[in-house]
GUKEKE-653352 format. One line per field, with one value per residue (C-alpha): residue in three letters; chain; x, y, z. Coordinates in Angstrom, 2 decimals. Example, Ala and Ser with C-alpha at 12.3 -4.5 7.8 and 13.67 -1.06 7.14 Angstrom:
BEGIN
resn	(ALA/SER)
chain	(A/A)
x	(12.30/13.67)
y	(-4.50/-1.06)
z	(7.80/7.14)
***
This chain:
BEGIN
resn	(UNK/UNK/UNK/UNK/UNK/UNK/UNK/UNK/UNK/UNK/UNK/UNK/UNK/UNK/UNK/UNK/UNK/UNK/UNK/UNK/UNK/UNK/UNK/UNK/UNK/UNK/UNK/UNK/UNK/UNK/UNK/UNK/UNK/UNK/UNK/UNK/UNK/UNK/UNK/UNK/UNK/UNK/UNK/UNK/UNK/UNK/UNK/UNK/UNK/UNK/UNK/UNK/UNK/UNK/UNK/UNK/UNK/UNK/UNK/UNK/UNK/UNK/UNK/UNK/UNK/UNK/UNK)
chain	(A/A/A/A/A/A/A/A/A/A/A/A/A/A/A/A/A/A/A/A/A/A/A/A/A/A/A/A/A/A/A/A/A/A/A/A/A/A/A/A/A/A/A/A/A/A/A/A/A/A/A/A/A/A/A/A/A/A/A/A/A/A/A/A/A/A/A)
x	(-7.29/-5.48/-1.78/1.39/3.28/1.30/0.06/-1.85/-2.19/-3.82/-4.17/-4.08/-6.56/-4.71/-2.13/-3.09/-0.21/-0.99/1.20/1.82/3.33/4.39/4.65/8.39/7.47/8.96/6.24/6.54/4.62/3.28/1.64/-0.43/-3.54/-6.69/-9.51/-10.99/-7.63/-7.17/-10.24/-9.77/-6.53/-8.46/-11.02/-8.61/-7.81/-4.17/-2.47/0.51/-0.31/-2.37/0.92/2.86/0.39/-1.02/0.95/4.98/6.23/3.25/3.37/6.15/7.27/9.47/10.55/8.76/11.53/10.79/10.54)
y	(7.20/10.12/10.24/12.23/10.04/7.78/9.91/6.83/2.98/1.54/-2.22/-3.24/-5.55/-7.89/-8.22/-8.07/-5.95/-2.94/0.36/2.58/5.95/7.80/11.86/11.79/10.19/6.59/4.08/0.11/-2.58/-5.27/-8.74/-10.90/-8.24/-9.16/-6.29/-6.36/-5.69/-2.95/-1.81/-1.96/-0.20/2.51/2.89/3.39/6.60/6.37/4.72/4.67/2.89/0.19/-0.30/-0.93/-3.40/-5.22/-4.80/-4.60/-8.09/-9.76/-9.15/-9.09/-5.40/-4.13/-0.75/0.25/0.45/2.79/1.95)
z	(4.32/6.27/6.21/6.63/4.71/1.92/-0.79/-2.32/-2.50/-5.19/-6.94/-9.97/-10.90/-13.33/-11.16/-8.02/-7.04/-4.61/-5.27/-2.65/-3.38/-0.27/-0.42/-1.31/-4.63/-3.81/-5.06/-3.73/-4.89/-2.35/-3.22/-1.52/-0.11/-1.03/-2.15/1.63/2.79/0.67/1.43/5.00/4.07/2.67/5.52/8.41/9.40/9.88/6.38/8.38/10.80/9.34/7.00/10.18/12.08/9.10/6.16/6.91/7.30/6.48/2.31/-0.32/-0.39/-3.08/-4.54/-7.81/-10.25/-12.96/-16.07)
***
């Protein structure tokens, strides 16, 4: 995935929670993607954009607090 803004989004398999860090350093945690969405995710060639049309507003998306 190529982006300006999302340095990496990743899931954690007992959870099922994806973590996306953006470049700034913020990290957010979103529920309810499958693998083949993060996959898809992964494959497109804007991250930003695919977070736009297919992830914000349809998933639970909440600032990683840390620790």
């Amino acid at each position: 995935m190529d982006s300006t803004w999302i340095e990496s989004v990743s899931r954690d398999d007992n959870t099922g929670v994806v973590t996306m860090t953006t470049e700034s350093g913020r990290a957010y945690e979103i529920s309810g993607m499958s693998e083949s969405q993060l996959e898809s995710w992964h494959n497109e060639s804007s991250g930003g954009s695919y977070f736009n049309t297919a992830v914000r507003g349809k998933h639970d998306i909440v600032r990683a607090t840390n620790g």
